[in-house]
N, C-alpha and C positions, 0 to 999 in steps of 0.2 A: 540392574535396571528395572526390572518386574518390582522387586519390594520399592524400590525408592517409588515407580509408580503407584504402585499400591497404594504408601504413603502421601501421593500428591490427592488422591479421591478421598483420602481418607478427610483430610485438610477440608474440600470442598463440601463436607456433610453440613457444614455450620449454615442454617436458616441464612444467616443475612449475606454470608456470600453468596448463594443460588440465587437468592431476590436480588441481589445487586446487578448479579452478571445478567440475567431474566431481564432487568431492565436495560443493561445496555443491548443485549439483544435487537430488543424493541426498538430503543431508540434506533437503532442502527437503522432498520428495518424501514420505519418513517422516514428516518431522513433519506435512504436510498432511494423512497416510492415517491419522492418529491422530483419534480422533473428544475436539473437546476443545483442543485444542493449535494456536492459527492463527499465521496468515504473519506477524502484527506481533510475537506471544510470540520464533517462531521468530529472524526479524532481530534484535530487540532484544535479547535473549540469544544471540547469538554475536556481535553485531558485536563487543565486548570484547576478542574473541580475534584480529581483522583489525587491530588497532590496531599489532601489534608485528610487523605482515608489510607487505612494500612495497606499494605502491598499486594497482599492477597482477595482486596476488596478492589480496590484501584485498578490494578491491570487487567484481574478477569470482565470488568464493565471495561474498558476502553477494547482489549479485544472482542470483547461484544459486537459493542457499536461497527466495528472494525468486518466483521463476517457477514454481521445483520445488511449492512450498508451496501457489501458487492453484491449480494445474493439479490436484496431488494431492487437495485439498479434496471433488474428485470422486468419489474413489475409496470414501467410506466413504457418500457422499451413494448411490452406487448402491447397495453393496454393503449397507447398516446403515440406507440412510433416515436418516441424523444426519452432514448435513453436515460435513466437518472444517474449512469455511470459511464464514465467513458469503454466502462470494463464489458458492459452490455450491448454496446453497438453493433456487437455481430448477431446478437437475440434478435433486435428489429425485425431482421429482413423475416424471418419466417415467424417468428412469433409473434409479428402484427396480422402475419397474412393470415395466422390462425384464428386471430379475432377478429378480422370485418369477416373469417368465413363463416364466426360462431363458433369458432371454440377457443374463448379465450381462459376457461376453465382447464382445459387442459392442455395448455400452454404455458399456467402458471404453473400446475402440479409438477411437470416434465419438468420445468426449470428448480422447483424445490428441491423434485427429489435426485435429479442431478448432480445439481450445487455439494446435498448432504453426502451422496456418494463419493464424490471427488473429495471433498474439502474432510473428508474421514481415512480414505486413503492416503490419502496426503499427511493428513498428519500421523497418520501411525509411520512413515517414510521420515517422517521426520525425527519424532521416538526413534526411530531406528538408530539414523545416523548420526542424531546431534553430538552426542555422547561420545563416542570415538570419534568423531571428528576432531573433537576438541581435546578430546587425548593427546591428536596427533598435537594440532595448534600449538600444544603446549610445551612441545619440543621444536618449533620452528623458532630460528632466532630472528630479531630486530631486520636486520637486513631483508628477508624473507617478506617480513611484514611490511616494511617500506615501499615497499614493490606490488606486493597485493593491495594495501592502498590504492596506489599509483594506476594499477590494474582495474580497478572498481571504480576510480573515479574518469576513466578514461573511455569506460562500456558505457557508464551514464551519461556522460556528455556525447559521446557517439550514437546512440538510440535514443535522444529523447527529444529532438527534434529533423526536422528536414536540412538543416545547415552544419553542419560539423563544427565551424566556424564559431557560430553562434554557442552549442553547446558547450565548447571551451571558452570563450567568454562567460558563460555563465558559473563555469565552474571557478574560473580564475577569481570572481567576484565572493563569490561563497568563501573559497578561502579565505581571502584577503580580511572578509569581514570578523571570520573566525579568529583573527589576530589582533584585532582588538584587545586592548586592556593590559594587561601586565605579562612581563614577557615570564612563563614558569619556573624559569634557571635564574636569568640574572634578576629578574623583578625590573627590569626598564620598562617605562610607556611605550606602549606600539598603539598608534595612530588614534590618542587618546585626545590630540589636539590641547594638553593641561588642563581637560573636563575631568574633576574625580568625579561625576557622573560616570564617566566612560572605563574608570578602571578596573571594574566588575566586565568588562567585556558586552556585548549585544544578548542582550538576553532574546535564548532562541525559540520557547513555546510563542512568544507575543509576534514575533516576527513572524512566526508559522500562521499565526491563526491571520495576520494581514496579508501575505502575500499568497493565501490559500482560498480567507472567507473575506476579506473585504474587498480584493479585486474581484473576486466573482458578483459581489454587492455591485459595486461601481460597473463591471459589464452590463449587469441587466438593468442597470436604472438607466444607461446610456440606451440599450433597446427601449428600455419604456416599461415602468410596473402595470400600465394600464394595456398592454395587450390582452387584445381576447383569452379569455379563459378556454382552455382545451378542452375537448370532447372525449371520454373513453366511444371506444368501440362496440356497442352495445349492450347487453348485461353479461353478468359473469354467468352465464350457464353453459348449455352444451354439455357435451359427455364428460367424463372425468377419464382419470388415471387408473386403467387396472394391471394386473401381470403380465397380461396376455399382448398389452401394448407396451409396457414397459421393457419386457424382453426382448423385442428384435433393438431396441435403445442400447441393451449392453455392451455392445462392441463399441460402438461412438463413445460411449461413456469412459470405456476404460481409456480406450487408448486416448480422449483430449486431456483427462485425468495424467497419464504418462507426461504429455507435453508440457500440461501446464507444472506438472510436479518440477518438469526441467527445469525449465523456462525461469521457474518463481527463484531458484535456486540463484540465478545469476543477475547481479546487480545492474539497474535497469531494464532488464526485462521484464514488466509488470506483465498485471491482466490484461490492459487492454491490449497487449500484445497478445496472448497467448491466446486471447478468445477467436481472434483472425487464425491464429495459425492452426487451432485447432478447426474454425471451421473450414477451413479450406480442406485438412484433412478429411473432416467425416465428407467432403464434396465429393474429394477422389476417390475415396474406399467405399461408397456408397452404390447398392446395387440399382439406385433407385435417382443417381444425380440431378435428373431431368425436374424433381421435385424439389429441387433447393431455390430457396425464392420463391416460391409458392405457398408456403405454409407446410412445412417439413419438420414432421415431427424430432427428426436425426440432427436436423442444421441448431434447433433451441435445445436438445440435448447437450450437442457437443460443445456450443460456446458456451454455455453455462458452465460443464463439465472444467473445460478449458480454463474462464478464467476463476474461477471458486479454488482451483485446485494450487492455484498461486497461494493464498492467502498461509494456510501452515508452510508453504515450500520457501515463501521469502523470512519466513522466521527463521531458518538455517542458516542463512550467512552474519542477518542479525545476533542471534542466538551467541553463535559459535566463534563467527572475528569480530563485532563489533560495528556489523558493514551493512546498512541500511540496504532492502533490495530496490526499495521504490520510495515513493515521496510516505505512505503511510506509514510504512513502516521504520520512516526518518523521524515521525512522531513520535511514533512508539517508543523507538530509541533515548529520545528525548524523555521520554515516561520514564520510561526504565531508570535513569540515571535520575532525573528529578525522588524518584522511590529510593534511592539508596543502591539502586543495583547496576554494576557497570557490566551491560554483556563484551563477553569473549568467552576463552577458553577458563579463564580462573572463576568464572561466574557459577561453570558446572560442581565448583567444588567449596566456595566459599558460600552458595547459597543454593545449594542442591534440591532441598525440600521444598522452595519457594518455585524452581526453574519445572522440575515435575508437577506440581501442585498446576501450575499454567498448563501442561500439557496432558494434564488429565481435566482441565476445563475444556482444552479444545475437544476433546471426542463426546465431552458432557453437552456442553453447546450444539453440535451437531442434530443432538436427540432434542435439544429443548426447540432448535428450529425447526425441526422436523413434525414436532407437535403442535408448534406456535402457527406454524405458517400454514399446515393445512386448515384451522381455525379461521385463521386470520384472513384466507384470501376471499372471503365470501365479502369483505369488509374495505377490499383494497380501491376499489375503486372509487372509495368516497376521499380517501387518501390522495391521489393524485389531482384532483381535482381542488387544492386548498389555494384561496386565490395570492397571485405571488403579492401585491398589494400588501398583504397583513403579514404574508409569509419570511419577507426579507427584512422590515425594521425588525421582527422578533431576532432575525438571526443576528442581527446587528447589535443586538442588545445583549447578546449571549456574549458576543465578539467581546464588545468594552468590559463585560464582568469580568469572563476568565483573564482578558490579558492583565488586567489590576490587579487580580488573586494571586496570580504566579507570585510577586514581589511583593503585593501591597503598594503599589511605586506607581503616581502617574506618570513616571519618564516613559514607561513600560507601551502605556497609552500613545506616549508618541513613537515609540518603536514600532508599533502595529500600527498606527498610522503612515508610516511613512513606507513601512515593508507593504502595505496596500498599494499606496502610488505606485511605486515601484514593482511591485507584481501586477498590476494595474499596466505601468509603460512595456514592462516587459511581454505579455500576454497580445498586446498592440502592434509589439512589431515583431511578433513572434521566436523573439527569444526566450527559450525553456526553462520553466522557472525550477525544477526535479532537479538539474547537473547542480546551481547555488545550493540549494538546502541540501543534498548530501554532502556537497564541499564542504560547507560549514559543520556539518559532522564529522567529516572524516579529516579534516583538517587537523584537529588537535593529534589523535592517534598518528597520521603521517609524521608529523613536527617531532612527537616522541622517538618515533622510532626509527628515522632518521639521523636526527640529534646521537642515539644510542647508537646508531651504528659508523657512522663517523667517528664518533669517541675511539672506537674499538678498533678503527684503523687509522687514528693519529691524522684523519682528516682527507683522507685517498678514498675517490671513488672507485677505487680498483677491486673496496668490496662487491661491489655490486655485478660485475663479472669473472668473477673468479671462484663462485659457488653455485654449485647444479641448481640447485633451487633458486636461485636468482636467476641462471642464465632462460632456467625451461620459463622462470614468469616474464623473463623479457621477449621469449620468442612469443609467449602465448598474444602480449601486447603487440609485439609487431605484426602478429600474424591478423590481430581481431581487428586492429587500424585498417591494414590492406584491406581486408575483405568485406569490410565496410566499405570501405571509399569505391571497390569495383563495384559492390551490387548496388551504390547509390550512382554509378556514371554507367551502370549497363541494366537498371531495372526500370521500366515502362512506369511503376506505379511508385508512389512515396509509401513510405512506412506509417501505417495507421498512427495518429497522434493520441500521446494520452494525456488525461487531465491536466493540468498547467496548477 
């Protein structure tokens, strides 16, 4: 594992890879400091443009964008009180209060150096495990996998909304769409309507960038592009970051770093999950509780901590079964496979050099945010303040290029149009739009390996109980249903919402 990493740094020595990934950094970084504009809008519309650059160019700028994006979330959450990531919503409380009290300087710092602490822990946790995880992967049969599917798309519809209900509906539709086109075995039409438009299936980057960046377009123009322009909170001055305040931070740090490393691992469980639960943590392990809410250096710690520490930890399920943790990383996925690369387990070994070469960018990126951003926060406040007016036809114009470029196909154009309505109606009446676009992911792998395991038992679902590793993932699903549905009919508060 040490030489194959070795060999991934070695890869990343080439000029135009660092300037590439350097600049989705950045990118990432503006569009997270945009109040408005999150990390899935952000991926979804540029992945398009990584399609026509080699592999090692392409993914390290989309996982760029992808780091730049959560981290910067923080930046308007301090500065404006209005998150630029759903992932940052737990920063607000204290790290606004830090800046009306004057110190919004080092409120960004603490959340920098956080973020880079967590999200380097994390990915070395990942190095770790990816690898033999996939070892194992690679000895689970068909069956096995049908179930973990099953299991992953059943966490996602369960947490990614307030209705259960709902989240299965949304999942059911992602499917459904996924089946589109030609059936893989027998070559029949499924639900092509005799459009040979439709027998390439829904093509899913243009659908992502509509039901991600143009309903977000269509919400704000419904509020109004001519609202007042937002105020930061003073100037960026005040004290900065030293050791001596950074140190009583390390407990907070580690342990939301632990949670969110959890947390990222399992499908549907994003950041903005994890930023809540790690700040509640640093509340209760706090010798100092009384100061949360207040401008609490521990509370902007920990949730940063908390959700930064997802972003290498949900690469692990992607990575290793092919299993999307969250909607960005449903992108990603879609990257991945647009480049030539199908993650799972055979990925570790049909394209080993490519899969470390990424994981020796993530710990390179760390360093390059970590220099960028103390740079760059002297600067941040003129960033937030970009008026939304000019801000969102730009984004809209990115929207129409990339969904073109995928195929060169104006059909594509009405695919992202209408995945906008539709993310658009859905967003409206609160059905989640996360459980669809992973269905639509996980649905082809389900269809395989299903299909494969049916074959194998002459068409008896009596595989599916009659082998350990079947029977523990169906306790595991029956067990995560129940305990769902109790702490949703005996819990006082709803489960923080993420990005749509």
């Amino acid at each position: 594992m040490l030489a194959d990493l070795a060999g991934g740094f070695a890869l990343l020595l080439e000029p135009v890879v660092l300037a590439t990934a350097l600049a989705g950094l950045v990118a990432g970084i503006v569009v997270g400091a945009l109040p408005g504009l999150t990390a899935t809008m952000a991926v979804a519309v540029l992945a398009p443009f990584t399609f026509f650059m080699e592999p090692l160019i392409g993914l390290p700028f989309l996982l760029g964008v992808y780091k730049g994006a959560i981290y910067a979330g923080s930046i308007p959450a301090i500065l404006l009180n209005t998150p630029g990531t759903a992932a940052a919503a737990a920063t607000a409380i204290d790290g606004n209060a830090m800046a009306r009290a004057g110190r919004p300087k080092l409120a960004l710092q603490i959340s920098l150096v956080a973020s880079v602490i967590a999200d380097l822990c994390a990915t070395v946790v990942l190095i770790a495990v990816a690898a033999p995880l996939a070892g194992i992967a690679i000895k689970v049969g068909s069956p096995e996998f049908t179930l973990l599917y099953a299991l992953a798309l059943t966490m996602v519809a369960a947490v990614s909304g307030d209705d259960l209900l709902k989240g299965l509906i949304a999942t059911v539709i992602g499917v459904t769409i996924a089946l589109v086109g030609l059936d893989p075995m027998s070559g029949a039409q499924r639900y092509t309507f005799d459009s040979s438009i439709l027998l390439g299936g829904i093509s899913l980057i243009p659908l992502l960038i509509g039901m991600f960046a143009i309903s977000e377009i269509l919400i704000r123009a419904e509020q109004g592009l001519r609202a007042p322009a937002p105020s930061a909170q003073g100037s960026l001055g005040g004290p900065g970051l030293s050791w001596e305040r950074l140190r009583p931070l390390m407990p907070a740090i580690f342990r939301s770093t632990g949670i969110g490393t959890g947390l990222g691992t399992l499908p549907g469980l994003g950041a903005e999950i994890s930023c809540w639960v790690s700040y509640g943590a640093a509340r209760r392990r706090s010798r100092t509780p009384e100061k949360f809410g207040q401008g609490s250096e521990e509370g902007v710690a920990a949730a940063e901590a908390g959700n930064n520490a997802v972003c290498p930890a949900a690469l692990i399920p992607m990575t290793v079964f092919g299993i999307p943790g969250d909607p960005i990383t449903a992108v990603l996925l879609g990257a991945f496979m647009a480049q030539g690369l199908n993650p799972g387990p055979l990925m570790f070994d049909r394209d080993a050099e490519t899969v470390y070469a990424l994981f020796a960018f993530l710990i390179v990126s760390n360093l390059m945010l970590l220099a960028f951003g103390f740079v760059a926060i002297r600067y941040l406040q003129r960033i937030v303040l970009v008026p939304t007016g000019l801000l969102y036809p730009a984004v809209a114009a990115f929207c129409f290029a990339g969904a073109y470029a995928v195929n060169n196909s104006t059909f594509d154009i009405v695919i992202m149009m209408a995945g906008g309505l539709a993310g658009y109606a859905m967003r409206k009446t609160g059905m989640p739009i996360p459980p669809l676009v992973i269905g639509m992911l996980l649905a082809p792998g389900l269809e395989n390996s299903l299909r494969q395991s049916l074959t194998a038992s002459g068409g008896s679902l009596s595989i599916f109980v009659t082998r350990p590793g079947t029977l523990a993932l169906l306790a595991v699903m029956v067990l995560l249903v129940g305990l769902f549905l109790w702490r949703r009919r005996h819990s006082p508060q709803p489960t923080p919402k993420g990005e749509h």
